[in-house]
C-alpha positions as CSV (number, residue, x, y, z in Angstrom):
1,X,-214.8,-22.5,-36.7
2,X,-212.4,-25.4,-36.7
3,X,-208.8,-25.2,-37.1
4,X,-206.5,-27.8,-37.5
5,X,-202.6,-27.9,-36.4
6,X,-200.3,-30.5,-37.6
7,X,-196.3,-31.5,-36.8
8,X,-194.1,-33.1,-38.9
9,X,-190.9,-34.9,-38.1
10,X,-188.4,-35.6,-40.7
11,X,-185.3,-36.9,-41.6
12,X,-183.6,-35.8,-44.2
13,X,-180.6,-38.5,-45.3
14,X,-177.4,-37.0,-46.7
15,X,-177.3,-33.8,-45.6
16,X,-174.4,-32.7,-43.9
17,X,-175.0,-28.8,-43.3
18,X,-177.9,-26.4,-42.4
19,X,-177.7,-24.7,-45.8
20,X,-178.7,-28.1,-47.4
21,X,-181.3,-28.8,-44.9
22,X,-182.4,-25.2,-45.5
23,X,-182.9,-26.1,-49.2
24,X,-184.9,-29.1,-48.2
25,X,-187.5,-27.3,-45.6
26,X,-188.1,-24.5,-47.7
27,X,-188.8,-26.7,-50.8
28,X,-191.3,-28.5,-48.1
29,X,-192.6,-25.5,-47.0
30,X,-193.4,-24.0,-50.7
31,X,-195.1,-27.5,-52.1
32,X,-197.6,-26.8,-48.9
33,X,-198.1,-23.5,-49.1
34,X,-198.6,-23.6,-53.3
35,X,-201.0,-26.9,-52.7
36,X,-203.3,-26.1,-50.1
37,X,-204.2,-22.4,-48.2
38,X,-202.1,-23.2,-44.8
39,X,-199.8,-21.5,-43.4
40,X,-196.4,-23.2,-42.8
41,X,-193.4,-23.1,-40.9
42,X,-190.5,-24.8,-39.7
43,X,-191.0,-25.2,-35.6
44,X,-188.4,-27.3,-34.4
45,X,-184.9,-29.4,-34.4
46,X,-183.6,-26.4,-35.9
47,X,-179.6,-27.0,-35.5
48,X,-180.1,-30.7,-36.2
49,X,-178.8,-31.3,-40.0
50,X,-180.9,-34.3,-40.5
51,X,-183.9,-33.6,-38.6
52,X,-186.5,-31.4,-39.8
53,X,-190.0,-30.3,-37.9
54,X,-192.7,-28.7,-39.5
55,X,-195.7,-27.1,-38.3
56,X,-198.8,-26.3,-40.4
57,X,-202.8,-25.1,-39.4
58,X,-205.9,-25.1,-41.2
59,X,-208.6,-23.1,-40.9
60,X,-212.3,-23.8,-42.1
61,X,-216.2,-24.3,-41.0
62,X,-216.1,-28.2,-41.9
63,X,-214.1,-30.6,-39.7
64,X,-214.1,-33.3,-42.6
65,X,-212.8,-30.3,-45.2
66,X,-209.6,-30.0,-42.3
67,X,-208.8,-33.6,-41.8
68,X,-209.0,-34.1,-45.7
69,X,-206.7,-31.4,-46.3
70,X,-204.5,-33.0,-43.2
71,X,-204.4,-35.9,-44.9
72,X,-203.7,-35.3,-48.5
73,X,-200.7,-32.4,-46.8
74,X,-199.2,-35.7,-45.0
75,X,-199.6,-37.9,-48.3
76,X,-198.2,-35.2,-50.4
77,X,-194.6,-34.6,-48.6
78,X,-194.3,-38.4,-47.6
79,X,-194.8,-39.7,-51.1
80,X,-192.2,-36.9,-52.6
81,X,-189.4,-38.3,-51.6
82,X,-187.4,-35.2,-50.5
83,X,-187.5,-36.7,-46.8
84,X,-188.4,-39.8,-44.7
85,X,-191.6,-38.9,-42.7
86,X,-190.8,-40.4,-39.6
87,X,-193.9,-38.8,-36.7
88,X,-196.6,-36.5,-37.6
89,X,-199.3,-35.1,-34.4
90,X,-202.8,-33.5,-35.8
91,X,-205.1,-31.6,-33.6
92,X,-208.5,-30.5,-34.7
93,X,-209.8,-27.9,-32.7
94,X,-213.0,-26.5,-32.3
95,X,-214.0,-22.8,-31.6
């Protein structure tokens, strides 16, 4: 088995409250989860207005099929404009 966890740091220009960065990390969180089969969440720099982390992990039998699915994730949110990608971590782990 080989799962794969990712973290992604964002920052999200012009907001000025938690209810519009709310908007913004849930709209993240959906493209992912309606995309690819991960499981998403928002893990960190959670009373920071412009500053958004999310976590997501992969699970599969092919560690090629994980980093592919990484990478197309990463691609995804940083071309949609919503928010600047500014760090992202990946760890593929093998059980």
């Amino acid at each position: 088995m080989v799962i794969g966890i990712g973290i992604i740091t964002f920052r999200i220009h012009d907001c000025r409250s938690l209810k519009q960065k709310r908007s913004v990390v849930k709209t993240l969180i959906r493209q992912v989860q309606n995309n690819f089969n991960a499981s998403v969440a928002e893990v960190g720099a959670h009373d920071i207005y412009q500053k958004a982390e999310i976590g997501f992990a992969l699970v599969g039998t092919d560690q090629r099929l994980i980093n592919s699915k990484s990478d197309k994730i990463l691609n995804m949110l940083d071309d949609g404009g919503l928010a600047e990608l500014i760090d992202n971590e990946l760890e593929i782990i093998h059980l």
